[in-house]
N, C-alpha and C positions, 0 to 999 in steps of 0.2 A: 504493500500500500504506500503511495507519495504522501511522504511527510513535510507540512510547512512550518519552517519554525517563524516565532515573532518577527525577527528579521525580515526573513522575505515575506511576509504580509506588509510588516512596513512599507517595502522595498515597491511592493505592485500599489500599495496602496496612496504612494507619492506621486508613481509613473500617473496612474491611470485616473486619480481625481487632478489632475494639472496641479501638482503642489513643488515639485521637485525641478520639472519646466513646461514653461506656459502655453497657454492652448492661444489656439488661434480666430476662435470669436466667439461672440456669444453663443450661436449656435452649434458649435462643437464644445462649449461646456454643458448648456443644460442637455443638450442631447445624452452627450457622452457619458454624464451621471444620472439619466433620467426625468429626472425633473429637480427646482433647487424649492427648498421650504419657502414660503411666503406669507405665513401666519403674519410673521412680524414685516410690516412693510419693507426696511431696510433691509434682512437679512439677504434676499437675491442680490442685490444693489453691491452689498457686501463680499458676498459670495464668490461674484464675478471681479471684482474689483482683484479679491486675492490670488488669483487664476488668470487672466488676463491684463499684460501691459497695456497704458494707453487708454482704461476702460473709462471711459463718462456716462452720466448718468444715463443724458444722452440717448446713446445704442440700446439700454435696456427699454428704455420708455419707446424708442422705435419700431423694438421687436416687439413690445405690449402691444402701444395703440397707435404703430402708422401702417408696419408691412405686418402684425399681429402675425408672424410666425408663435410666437410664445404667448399661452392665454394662460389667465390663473383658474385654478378650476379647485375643489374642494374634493378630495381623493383619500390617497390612503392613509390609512390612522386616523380619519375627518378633519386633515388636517388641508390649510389651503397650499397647494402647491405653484410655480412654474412652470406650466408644460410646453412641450412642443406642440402644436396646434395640431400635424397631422398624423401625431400619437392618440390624441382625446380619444378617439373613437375606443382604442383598445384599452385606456384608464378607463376611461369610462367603462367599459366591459367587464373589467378586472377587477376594479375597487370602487370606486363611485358607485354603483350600482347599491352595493352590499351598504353604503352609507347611509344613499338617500333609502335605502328602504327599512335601516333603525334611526335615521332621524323623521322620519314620518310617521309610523309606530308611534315613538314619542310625543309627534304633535299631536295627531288624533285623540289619543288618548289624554293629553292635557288639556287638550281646548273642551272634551266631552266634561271632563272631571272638573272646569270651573264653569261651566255652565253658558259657554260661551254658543254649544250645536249640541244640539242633539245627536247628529249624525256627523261625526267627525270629517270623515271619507265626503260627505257629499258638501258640508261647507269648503273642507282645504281644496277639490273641484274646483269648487265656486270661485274659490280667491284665485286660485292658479288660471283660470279663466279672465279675471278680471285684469292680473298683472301682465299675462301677455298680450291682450287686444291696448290695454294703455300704452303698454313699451312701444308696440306696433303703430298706433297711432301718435306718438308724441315723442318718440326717438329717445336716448338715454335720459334715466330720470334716478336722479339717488335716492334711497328708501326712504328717508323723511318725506321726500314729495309726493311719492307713491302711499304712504301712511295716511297724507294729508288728503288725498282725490277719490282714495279709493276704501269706501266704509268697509268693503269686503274685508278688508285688513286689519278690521276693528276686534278690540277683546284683550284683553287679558289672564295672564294666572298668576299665582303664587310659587315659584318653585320651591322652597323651605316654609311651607306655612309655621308659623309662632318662633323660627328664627330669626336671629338678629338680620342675615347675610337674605332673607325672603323679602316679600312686598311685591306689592302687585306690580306685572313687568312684562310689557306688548310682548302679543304673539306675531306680529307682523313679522320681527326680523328673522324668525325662526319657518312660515312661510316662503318666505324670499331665500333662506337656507337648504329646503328643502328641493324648490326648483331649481334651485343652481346645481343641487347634488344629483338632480334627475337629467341636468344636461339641456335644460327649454333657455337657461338664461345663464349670462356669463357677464363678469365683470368689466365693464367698459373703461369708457376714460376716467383715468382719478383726478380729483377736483381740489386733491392736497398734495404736498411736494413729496418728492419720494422715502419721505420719512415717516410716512401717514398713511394711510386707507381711509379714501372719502371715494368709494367708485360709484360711480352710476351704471344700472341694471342697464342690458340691451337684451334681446333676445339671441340667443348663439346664434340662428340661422340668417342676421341681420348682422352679423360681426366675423362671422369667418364661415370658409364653405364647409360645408356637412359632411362628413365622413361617412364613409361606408359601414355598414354596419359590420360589426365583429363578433364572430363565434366564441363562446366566453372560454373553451378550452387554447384556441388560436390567440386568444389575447394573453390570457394567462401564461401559456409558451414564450410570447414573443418577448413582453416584459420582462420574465424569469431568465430569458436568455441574456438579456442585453442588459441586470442587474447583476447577473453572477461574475459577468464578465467585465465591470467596474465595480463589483463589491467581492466576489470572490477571490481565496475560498469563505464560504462559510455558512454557518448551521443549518438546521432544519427552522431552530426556534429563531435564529436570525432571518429567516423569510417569512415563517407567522409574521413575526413581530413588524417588519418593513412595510409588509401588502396590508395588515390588517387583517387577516383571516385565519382560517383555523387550521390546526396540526395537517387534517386530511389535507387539506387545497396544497399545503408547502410540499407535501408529499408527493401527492401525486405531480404536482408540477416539476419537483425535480425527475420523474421521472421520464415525464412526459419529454424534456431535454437533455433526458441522460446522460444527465449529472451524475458526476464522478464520486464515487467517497473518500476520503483522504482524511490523513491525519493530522489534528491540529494538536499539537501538546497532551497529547491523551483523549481529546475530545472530537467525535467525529464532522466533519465536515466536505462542503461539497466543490466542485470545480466541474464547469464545460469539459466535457470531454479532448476537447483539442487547446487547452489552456493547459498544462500540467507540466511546461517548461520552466526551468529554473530562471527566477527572476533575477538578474545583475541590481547588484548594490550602485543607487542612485550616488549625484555627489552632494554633499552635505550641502541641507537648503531647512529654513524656520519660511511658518508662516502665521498672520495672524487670522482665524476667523472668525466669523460673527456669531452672534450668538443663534442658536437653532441650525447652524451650519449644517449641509446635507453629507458634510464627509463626520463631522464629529456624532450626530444622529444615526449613521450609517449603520448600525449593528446593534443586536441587543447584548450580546456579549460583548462588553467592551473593555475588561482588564488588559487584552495584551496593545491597545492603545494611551490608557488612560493612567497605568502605573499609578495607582492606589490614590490618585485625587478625584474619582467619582463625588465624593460628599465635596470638594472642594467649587468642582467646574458646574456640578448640574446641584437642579431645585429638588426638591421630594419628590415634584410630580414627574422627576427624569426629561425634565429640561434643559437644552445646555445655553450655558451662558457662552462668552465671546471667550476663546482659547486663543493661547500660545502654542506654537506646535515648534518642535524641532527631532527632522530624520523618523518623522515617523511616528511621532509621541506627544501627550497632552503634557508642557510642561510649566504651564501657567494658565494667567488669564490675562487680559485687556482694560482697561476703562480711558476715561476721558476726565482729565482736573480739570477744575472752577472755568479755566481759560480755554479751555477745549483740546490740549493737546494729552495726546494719545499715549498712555502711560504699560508698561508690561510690569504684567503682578507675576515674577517667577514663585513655584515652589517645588518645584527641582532642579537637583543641578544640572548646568550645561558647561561647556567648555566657554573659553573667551572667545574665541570667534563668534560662537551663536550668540552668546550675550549682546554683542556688540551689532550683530545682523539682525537681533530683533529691535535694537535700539532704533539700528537704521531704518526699518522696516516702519517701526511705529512713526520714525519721524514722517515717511513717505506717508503716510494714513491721516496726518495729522495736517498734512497741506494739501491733502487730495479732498480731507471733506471742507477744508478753508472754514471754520467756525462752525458747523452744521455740527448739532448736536444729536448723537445715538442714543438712544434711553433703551436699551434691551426690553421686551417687553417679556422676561424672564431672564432676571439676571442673580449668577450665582451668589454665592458667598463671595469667595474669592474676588468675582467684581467688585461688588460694594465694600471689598473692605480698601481701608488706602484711608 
């Protein structure tokens, strides 16, 4: 059986997220890694920033809302992502699906439970009705305006009734959650700078052309393959845990691409069958990323990256904050002083060189965002402490 030790995981794991040397645009980063996190607006922005010479904001805003190669779309983990546009159809197939249909679950049953329909199914209908002949007729409109025109979108619930963190709190934005996850509506133009999320709804069939529809086993393949192949080797509960889905789905899909087994340090894991070549030792390269980064989020196993500052870099809820990275490894974190510039929080050792290249590094980060302040919207310990 091919054994990979931490090293060469490091070693593929530089090459093939562009960390070690740089990719050559935007669309061979989000492609090449699948898609980048975009819960927190900045983190794409960031993402590519540390991966790409040259990058301005610019190019990503381009690929959103001029040539919309890259749309955001609410995917795996329900988490919002960067996708390739003429990938959707097979996110959509693969994870999206399994979303919108427990976040709908959910509304129904809470709009039924505060007494908002009687028939859950046949109001959330109703509203989904309402919000695309608006879209269609009045062209991008952000959820407050659509909250405001449109009563269908009216009602509220309690989600903790008699705690503190409850109180009565629209179901509108969790409608407008729900169609985005079903794929009828996508995020258009954002209305805040790219540190923000202010998007106005459009209908995806008014915003980029439709894709073909996709076999859910062909989708599943196609993703599994071209994830193993930037995140592999690696586990079974490492593809649960990426896709969102369950032990069966990662199972079968490794088999389905006959996926290799191999050894990780004792622990088994997988490889494309024509990936099983020994990885060459990159040359010594730090970088900084953002917080929710799609290389630092990458795996649910994540010791033989993280070298024992998991409680350090990520929240309880296993979110990661903004890291340090050198050769391979978490060995800090990032923030920004009173004045804005870009500070590294080591807390492990590194050599003087690396010290001194993430010095440089940060300084580059610190005149790239010219004053623009990052506020993580999950940021570690180690962030905030300084």
């Amino acid at each position: 059986m091919r054994s990979f030790t931490v090293d060469e995981r490091r070693a593929r794991l530089a090459r093939r997220h562009f960390l070690c040397a740089p990719a050559g645009s935007v669309d061979d980063v989000v492609r090449g890694l699948i898609a980048l996190h975009a819960t927190d607006p900045a983190t794409p922005y960031l993402s590519l920033w540390s991966r790409l010479p040259g990058f301005s904001v610019a190019d990503l805003d381009a690929a959103l809302y001029h040539h919309r190669g890259v749309v955001k779309h609410l995917a795996m983990r329900r988490t919002l992502w960067a996708v390739p546009t003429d990938d959707l159809p097979a996110v959509q197939c693969a994870a999206s699906d399994r979303v919108a249909g427990n976040e709908r679950r959910r509304l129904i049953a809470d709009a039924q439970k505060a007494g908002v329909c009687v028939d859950g199914a046949k109001w959330l209908a109703a509203a989904r009705t309402a919000v695309l002949d608006y879209l269609t007729a009045n062209g991008p409109t952000d959820a407050k305006s659509l909250r405001t025109a449109l009563p269908e979108l009216a009602g509220t619930y309690d989600p903790a009734p008699g705690k503190t963190w409850g109180g009565e709190t629209p179901l509108a934005p969790r409608v407008l959650t729900v169609i985005a996850a079903e794929g009828d509506i996508v995020r258009g133009p954002n209305d805040g700078r790219w540190t923000t999320s202010r998007p106005r709804w459009v209908p995806t069939r008014d915003w980029i052309e439709p894709g073909e529809p996709v076999d859910p086993e062909a989708a599943r393949a196609t993703l599994l393959r071209r994830w193993l192949s930037a995140f592999g080797p690696a586990t079974v509960t490492d593809v649960k845990w990426w896709f969102g889905h369950t032990l069966t789905w990662a199972r079968q899909g490794l088999r389905d691409v006959d996926a290799v087994e191999v050894d990780l340090d004792g622990t088994s894991g997988y490889v494309l069958p024509d990936d099983l070549e020994p990885e060459p030792e990159p040359e010594p390269w730090v970088a900084l990323l953002p917080g929710l980064d799609v290389t630092t989020m990458g795996w649910f196993d994540r010791g033989w990256y993280l070298d024992g500052l998991r409680e350090r870099v990520f929240d309880r809820n296993g979110n990661a904050g903004p890291t340090a990275w050198c050769d391979g490894r978490v060995v800090g974190a990032w923030a920004q002083d009173d004045d804005g510039r870009v500070e590294v929080r080591l807390a492990a050792e590194v050599g003087r060189a690396a010290a001194k290249a993430l010095q440089q590094r940060a300084a580059e980060l610190t005149e790239w965002l010219d004053g623009v302040r990052i506020n993580p919207r999950f940021p570690s310990p180690l962030s905030k402490s300084g």
